[in-house]
Every structure is written in C-alpha cells, then in structure tokens.
N, C-alpha and C positions, 0 to 999 in steps of 0.2 A: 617903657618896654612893651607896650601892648598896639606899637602897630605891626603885627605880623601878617605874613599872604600866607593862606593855609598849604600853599604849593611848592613854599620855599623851607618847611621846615623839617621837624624830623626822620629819623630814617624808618621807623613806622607811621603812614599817613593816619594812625587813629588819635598818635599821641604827639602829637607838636606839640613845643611848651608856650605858654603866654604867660608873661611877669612883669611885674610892676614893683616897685624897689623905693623903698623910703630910708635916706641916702642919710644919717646922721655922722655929725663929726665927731671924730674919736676921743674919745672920753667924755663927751658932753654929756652922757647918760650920766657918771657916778651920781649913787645918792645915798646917803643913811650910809645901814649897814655897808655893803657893798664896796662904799670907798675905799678902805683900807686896803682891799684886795686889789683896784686899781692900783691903788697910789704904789701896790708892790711889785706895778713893772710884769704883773699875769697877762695883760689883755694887750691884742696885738697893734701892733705902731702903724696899719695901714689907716689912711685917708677912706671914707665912703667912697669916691671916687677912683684910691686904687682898688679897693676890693671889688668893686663892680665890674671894673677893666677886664683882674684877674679870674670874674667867672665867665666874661664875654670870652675873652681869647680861649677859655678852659671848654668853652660851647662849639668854638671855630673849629678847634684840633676836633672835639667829637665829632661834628659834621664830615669833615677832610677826613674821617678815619683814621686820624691819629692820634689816638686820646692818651692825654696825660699819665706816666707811669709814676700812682702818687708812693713814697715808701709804705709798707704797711712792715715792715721787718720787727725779729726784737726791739733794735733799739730803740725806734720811733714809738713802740708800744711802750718800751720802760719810760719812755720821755712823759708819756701822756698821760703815766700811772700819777707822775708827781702836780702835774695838773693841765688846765686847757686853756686854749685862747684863740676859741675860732673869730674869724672875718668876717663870720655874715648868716646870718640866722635866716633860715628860708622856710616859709609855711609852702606846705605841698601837696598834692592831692594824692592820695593813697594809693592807685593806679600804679600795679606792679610796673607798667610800663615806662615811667618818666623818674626813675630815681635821681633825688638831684646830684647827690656825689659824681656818679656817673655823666649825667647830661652837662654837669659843669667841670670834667676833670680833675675832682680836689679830693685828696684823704682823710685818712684817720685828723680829728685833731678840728680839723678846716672849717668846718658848715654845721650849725646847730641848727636841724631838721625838724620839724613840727610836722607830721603828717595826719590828713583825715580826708574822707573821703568829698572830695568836693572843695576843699583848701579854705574853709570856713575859719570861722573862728570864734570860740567859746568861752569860759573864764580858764579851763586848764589852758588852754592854746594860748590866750593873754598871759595869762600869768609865765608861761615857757618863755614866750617873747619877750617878758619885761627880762627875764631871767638874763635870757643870753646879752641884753643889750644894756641891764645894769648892772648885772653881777660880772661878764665874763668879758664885759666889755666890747662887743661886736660892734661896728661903726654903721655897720649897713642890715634890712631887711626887708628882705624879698617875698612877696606872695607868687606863687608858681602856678600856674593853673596847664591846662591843655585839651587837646581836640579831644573831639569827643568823646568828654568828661560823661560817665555813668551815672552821677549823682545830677550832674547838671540836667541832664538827658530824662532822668525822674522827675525833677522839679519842671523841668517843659512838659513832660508828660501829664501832671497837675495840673496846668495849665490849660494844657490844650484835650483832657479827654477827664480829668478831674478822676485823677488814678491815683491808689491807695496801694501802701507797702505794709506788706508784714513786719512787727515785732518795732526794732528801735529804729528802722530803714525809713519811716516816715517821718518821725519826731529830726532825724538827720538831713533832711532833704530839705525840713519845711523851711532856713534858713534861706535858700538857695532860689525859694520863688521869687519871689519880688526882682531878682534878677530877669528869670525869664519871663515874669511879667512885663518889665520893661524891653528887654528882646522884641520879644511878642509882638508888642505897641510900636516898636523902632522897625522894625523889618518892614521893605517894600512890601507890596503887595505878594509881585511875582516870586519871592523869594522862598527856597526850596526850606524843605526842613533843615536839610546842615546847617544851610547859611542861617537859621534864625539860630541854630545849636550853637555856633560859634560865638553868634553875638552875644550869646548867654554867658558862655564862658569868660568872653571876654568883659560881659557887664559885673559878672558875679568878682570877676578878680579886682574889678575898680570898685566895686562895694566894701569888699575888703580891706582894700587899702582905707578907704573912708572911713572905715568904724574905729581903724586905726587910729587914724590922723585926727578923728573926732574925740577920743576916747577921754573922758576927765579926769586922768590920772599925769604928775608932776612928771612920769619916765615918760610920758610924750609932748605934754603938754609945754612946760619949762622950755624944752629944746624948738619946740616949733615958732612961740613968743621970741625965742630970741636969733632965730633965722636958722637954725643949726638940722630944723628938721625938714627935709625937702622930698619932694614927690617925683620918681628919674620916670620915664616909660619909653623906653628903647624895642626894636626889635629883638629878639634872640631868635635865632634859626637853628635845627637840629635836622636837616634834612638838605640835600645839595639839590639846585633848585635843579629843572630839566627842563633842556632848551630852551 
C-alpha cells in the first residue's frame, strides 16, 4: 500500500493516507492464554485478503462520496457488549484528520485502532497489536500513516534545522528521525520540501512495519517462519484524482 501520488488521494490535500498492511492468516496467531477464546468461534472468519478488500472498497465509497452506513444502533451496541471480533487492527497517526473508521467505511465492533502521533510504535502500541491479533483474533494489520504528518514534519525539522520541542513532544518525535534521515539522504537534489516530507512519511510507515516484522516475539515471529505472515503495500486513495 505505499505507492500513493500525493494528487490522487484524500479529500483534504494535507491528509492523504499511506499504509502498509501485514496480511496474516486467520487464526494463525492463537497462542497460550488467548486460544480458548479463538477456538470459541469470537474472532472473525475473514481471510487477510478479504479484510484488506473490505477496507479498500470501504476507502473507494469514501473517495466517491458515498461512504459506508455502518450500524451503530442499540442492537449492534448490545451485540458488542457480549464481545468483539474486529478484522483488522490498524496503528494510525493521531491527526484529527485521517480517522480510520471513517477513511475505511467500518463500525462499531470492525477495526481495532492504535493511534499516536506520528503511527510509531512503542511497547503499549506492541503489546495492543499482539492483543488484537492474538487475543481477538484479527487476520490483518495496517500501519496508516499520511501527508503531511506533524510529527513527521518535526523529526524533518531535527534534521534539517536541529529543532527542539517542549515537554514529551521531543522524546515523541525522536523515534521518527532516522526516517527522515533517510528521506533526507534519498531526495534528489531539486526536491522541494513536501516532496522530501512525503518520503518521510512514507519511509517512517516502512520502518514500521519493519520493527514489526523484525520483532522477537512467537505472535509474529512463528507466523512469518511458517509463511503465514506477509507484507501487502497497495495504493489507497481518499481523494478523487483531477483531470
């Protein structure tokens, strides 16, 4: 998912999403504790493959303007009291602008959300993600990133002018450099600020995924040795292109 054109995507040009989706097969996570709850028929019966489909098409309708009408009614609420089994765990960047429920068409119930500013990831963020994808079963997860990320946009800013934040705003960022170190390093010469901004974004979301995919723990590792865990990078578009 991360070859996007910045001019094809959202319908605010500051927040187009970039994402990158680590596709595991449904139920290949159980582990430990955790199994029982599978094996009792909680976590949901789609394929990585369908649930990925269903946030693409849920991305299309948002682009097209006609976004998904998910239930949020009583019923769907008492349903979800008795328990959950979303499809796809997605880490997001905190940017009031890019919620993923919304950007992907899905409800109550659907998408177990991780946000922070910048779509990093730390041990609370790891430990949510093992959650959703040992405990509750999800088959797929997404790191979500987009344009003109403000966290991003700080760690360039380190970078390029060796700029300091107040309070926890630096210790938050500083994961995020070596991203736009390598931006930095990759951008042509002629290349404007966006364009080195974008590549940051988009390096910071493949880092991500990386630490993932690297991570020495059995809930990734187990499934990747035995082929189950797979790295998708598709476009996603939230914006209709012009002319």
């Amino acid at each position: 998912m991360t070859t996007l054109s910045r001019r094809g995507l959202l319908g605010c040009a500051c927040c187009a999403p970039l994402a990158s989706a680590l596709a595991l097969g449904a139920g290949s996570l159980a582990a430990g504790t955790f199994a029982p709850a599978r094996a009792a028929g909680k976590s949901t019966d789609l394929t990585a493959d369908q649930a990925l489909q269903l946030l693409k098409e849920g991305n299309q309708k948002f682009v097209a303007d006609n976004p998904s009408a998910a239930p949020v009614n009583r019923g769907r609420r008492t349903e979800l009291a008795q328990s959950q089994a979303p499809f796809a765990v997605v880490l997001s960047c905190s940017d009031s602008r890019v919620p993923p429920e919304l950007l992907f068409g899905r409800g109550l119930g659907e998408l177990f959300v991780i946000r922070d500013a910048g779509n990093t990831i730390d041990s609370a963020g790891l430990g949510s993600i093992q959650y959703g994808v040992a405990a509750l079963g999800a088959p797929l997860v997404v790191v979500l990133g987009h344009e003109r990320c403000g966290a991003v946009d700080a760690a360039l800013s380190v970078v390029e002018k060796n700029a300091t934040f107040p309070g926890g705003i630096g210790p938050m960022v500083e994961p995020i450099v070596p991203a736009a170190l390598a931006a930095k390093s990759a951008a042509p010469a002629n290349a404007s600020r966006d364009d080195v901004l974008d590549l940051a974004v988009r390096e910071n979301v493949r880092r991500t995924v990386a630490r993932l995919r690297a991570w020495p723990d059995p809930i990734f590792a187990e499934p990747q040795k035995s082929g189950k865990l797979k790295d998708r990078r598709r476009p996603l578009r939230s914006r209709r292109r012009r002319g």
